[in-house]
N, C-alpha and C positions, 0 to 999 in steps of 0.2 A: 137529364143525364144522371144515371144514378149514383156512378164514380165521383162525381166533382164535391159533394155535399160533403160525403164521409174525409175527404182531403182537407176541405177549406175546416172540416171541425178539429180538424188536427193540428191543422196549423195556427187556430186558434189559439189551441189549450198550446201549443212552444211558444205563442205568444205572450201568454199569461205567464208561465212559468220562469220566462227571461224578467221579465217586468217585475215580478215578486223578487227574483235573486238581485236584479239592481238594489231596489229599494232595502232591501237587509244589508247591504252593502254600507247603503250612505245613514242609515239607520244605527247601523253596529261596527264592528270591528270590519278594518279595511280587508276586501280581499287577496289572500297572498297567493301571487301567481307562481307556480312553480315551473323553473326552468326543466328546458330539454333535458331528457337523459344522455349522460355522454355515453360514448359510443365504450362497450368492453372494454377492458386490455385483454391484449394479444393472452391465450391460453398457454398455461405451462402443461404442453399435453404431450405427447408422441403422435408422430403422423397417424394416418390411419392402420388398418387391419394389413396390408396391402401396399406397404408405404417405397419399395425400390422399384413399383412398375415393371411391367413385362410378367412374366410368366415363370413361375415355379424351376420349368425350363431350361428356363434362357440363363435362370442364374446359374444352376447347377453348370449350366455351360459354359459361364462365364469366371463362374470359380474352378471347375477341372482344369479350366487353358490358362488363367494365372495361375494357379500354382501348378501346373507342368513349365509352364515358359521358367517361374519365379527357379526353379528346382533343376532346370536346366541350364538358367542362366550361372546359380552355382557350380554347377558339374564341370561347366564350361571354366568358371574361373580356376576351381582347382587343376583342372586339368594347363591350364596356361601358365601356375605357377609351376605344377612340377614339370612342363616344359622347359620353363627358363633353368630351373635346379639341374635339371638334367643336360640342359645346354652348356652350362657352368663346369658340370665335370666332367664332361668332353672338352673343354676346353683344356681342361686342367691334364686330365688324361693325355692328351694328345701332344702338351708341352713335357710330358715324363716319356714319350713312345716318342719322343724326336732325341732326348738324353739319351735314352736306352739306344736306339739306335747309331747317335755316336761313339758309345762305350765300345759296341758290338763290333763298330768297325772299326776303331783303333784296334782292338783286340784281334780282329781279321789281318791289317795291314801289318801288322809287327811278327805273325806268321808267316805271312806271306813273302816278307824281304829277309827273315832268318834262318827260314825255314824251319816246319814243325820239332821239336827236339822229343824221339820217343823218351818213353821214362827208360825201357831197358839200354838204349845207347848213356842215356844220360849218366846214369847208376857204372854204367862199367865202365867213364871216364874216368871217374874221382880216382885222384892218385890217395888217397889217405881217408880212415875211417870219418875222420870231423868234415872232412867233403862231401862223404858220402850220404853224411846226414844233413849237411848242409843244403843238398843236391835233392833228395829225399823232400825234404821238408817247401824248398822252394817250388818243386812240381804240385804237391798238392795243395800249395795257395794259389798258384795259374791255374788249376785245373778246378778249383772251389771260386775262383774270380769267371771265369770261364761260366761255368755253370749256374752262376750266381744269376751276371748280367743275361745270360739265354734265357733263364726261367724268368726272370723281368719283364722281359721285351715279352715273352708269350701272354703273361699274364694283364701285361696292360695291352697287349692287341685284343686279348678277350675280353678285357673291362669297356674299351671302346666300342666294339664289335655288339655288347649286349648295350651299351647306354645308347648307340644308334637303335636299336631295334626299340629299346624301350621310347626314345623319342618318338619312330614311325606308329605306336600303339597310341602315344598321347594324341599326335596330331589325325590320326583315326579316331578318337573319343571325342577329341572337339570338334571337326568336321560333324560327328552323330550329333551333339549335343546343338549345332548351329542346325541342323535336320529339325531337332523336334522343337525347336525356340518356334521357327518357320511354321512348322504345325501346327503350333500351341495358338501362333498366332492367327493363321488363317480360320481355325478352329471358334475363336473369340468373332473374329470380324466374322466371318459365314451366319454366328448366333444371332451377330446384331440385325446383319443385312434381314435377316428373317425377320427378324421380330420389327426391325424398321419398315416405313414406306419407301424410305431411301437413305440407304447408309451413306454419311458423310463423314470425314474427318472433321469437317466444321472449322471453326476460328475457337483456340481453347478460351473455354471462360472461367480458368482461375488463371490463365498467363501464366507465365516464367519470371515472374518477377522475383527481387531479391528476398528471401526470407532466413528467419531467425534457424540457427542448424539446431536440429535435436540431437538428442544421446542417443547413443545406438543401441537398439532395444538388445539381450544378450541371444548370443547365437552358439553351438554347440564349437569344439573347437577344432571344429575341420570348416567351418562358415557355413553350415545347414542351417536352420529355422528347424530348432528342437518341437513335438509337438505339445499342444496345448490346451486345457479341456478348461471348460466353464468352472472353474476352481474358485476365483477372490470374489469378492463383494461388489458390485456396483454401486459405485458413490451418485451416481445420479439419482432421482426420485422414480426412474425406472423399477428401482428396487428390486434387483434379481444377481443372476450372477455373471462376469466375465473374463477374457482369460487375462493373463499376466501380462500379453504383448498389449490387448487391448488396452489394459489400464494404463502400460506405459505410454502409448498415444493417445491417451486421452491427457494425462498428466504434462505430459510435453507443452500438448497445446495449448493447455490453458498456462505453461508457463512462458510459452510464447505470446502471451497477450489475451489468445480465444478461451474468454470468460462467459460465453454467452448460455445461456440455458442451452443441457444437452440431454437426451435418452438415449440406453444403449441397450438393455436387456429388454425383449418382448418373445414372450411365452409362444406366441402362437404364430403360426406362417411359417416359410420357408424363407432360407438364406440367410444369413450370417447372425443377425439379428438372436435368435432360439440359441443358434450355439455362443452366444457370448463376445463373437467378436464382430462384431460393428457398432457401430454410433452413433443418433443422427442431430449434425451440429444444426441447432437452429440461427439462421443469419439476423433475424429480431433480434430484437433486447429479452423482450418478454416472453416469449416463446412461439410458438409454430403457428404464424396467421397467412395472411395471402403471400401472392409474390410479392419477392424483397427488388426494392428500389433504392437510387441513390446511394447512401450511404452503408444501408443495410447489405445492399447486394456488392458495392465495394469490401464489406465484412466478409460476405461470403466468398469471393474471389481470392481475398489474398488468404484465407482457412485453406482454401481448394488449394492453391500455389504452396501453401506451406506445406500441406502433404507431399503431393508430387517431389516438391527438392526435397525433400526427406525421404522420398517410396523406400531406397534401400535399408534408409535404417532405421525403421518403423515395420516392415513387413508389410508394404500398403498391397494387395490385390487389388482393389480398384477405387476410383472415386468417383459417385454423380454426383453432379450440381448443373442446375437450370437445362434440363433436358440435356445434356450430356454426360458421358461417362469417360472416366481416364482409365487407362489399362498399362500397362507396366512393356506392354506389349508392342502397343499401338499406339499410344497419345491417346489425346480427345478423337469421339467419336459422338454421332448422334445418336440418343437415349431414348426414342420417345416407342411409344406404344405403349401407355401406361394412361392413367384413367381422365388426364386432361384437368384435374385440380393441382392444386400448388404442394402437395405433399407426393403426390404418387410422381408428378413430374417435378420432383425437388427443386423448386422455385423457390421455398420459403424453408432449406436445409441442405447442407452440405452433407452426405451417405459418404464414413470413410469403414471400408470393409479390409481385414488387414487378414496375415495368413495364419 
């Protein structure tokens, strides 16, 4: 057999070769056996190319319907305050147009039982000129009282008359504004269902639990979200740029406790990311490895939670974490269609994209 010869000489010569390395051993210096390599630590890196899953798409779809819902849900509030303002001075109006109305009718019923007195009878009674001016002078404070309380009553019937119509305009702009919150919303869930196998609202996995309250990032002084462009510095090793609202939720968080390695600026891809305002918290210590468990994935739930009881006053758009996403709109919803590693289905980072 001509295989077996060329085998056994090989095995030969590992033979020999073991037997020489022993004997240098007990001949010489002991040999030092080196332990296993440990395993890395976790990488300080940013997800990948690709890192909120779904499609280019789905975000643009998902950030036009929070910020329509976000921009509606303001529209809505101002309009509910100057509801109330406007309900106030109808109120207020309608207690001076029940005075005026008294006036008016005292003023009627004292005609009525003395009967009207013209000026010319009035004027040719006076027996003597100091009556006559006496007489004189009293008609034209009845007749200036008179005219006084009439232009009152008119004037606050038209003040009422426009503040009701101005109220039926307000509660026409809220009803609109409750119309397109509705849109914005259906608009966000339609993108999910799509881009899901099956959209679910899920069980939220950052909870509602109790969390640390932030500062309210600053807003224009009607309560808009002024806009905001890739302007400050990104303190993370991202190294690039993002906006004002971003750094203030980033800065929050980490005074809220979340210290954990974070990226926020990346050049390339679509969604929030390029423009400056997203971030992605890693739930590691050490930065962005597999899915997080135990403790780590408890990090990342209560990050998740601290956003959401914060959304308003952070400017949150949305959050994913562990194949879910939160929406301003919606709650938790299910996330998935994304590339099934622990970055794209943020398993191993909490995605907070703010407006």
């Amino acid at each position: 057999m001509p295989v077996v010869a060329p085998v056994r000489r090989t095995a030969a010569r590992m033979a020999a070769l073991i037997a020489a390395t022993l004997a240098l051993g007990v001949a010489g210096a002991p040999i030092t056996v080196v332990p296993a390599t440990a395993a890395p630590p976790l990488t300080a890196r940013a997800p990948g190319d690709d890192p909120e899953g779904g499609t280019p798409a789905l975000r643009a779809q998902l950030e036009a319907a929070s910020k329509g819902w976000l921009d509606a849900k303001d529209a809505l509030a101002k309009s509910t305050a100057r509801q109330k303002k406007i309900n106030e001075q109808l109120t207020t109006i309608e207690k001076e147009l029940a005075v005026r109305d008294q006036k008016v009718g005292v003023i009627a019923g004292l005609a009525y039982r003395s009967g009207r007195l013209g000026p010319a009878s009035a004027l040719l009674t006076s027996d003597s000129p100091q009556n006559f001016m006496d007489r004189a002078a009293a008609l034209d404070a009845v007749a200036a009282n008179e005219d006084r309380e009439l232009r009152g009553l008119l004037t606050t019937r038209e003040q009422a008359n426009q503040t009701k119509t101005a109220l039926t305009r307000e509660i026409t702009e809220q009803r609109k504004q409750v119309a397109v919150m509705e849109k914005r919303k259906q608009q966000a869930e339609r993108a999910l269902s799509v881009a899901n196998s099956s959209s679910s609202s899920g069980g939220s996995s950052g909870g509602t639990t109790r969390s640390a309250t932030a500062k309210p990032a600053p807003r224009n002084a009607d309560g808009s979200w002024p806009p905001e462009s890739c302007s400050v510095n990104d303190p993370t090793p991202a190294d690039g740029c993002i906006t004002p609202r971003t750094l203030h939720a980033l800065n929050q968080a980490k005074a809220a406790g979340f210290t954990r390695y974070v990226s926020c600026y990346r050049p390339g891809g679509s969604g929030e990311h390029p423009k400056g305002r997203a971030c992605d918290f890693a739930a590691q210590k050490n930065g962005f490895g597999g899915d997080a468990t135990g403790g780590d994935r408890t990090y990342g739930n209560n990050l998740a939670a601290y956003f959401i009881n914060n959304a308003d006053r952070l400017g949150v758009l949305y959050v994913i974490w562990y194949r879910q996403i939160w929406l301003p709109s919606s709650g938790w919803k299910s996330y998935s269609g994304a590339g099934g590693d622990p970055s794209s289905d943020h398993t191993n980072h909490v995605h907070l994209s703010v407006y």
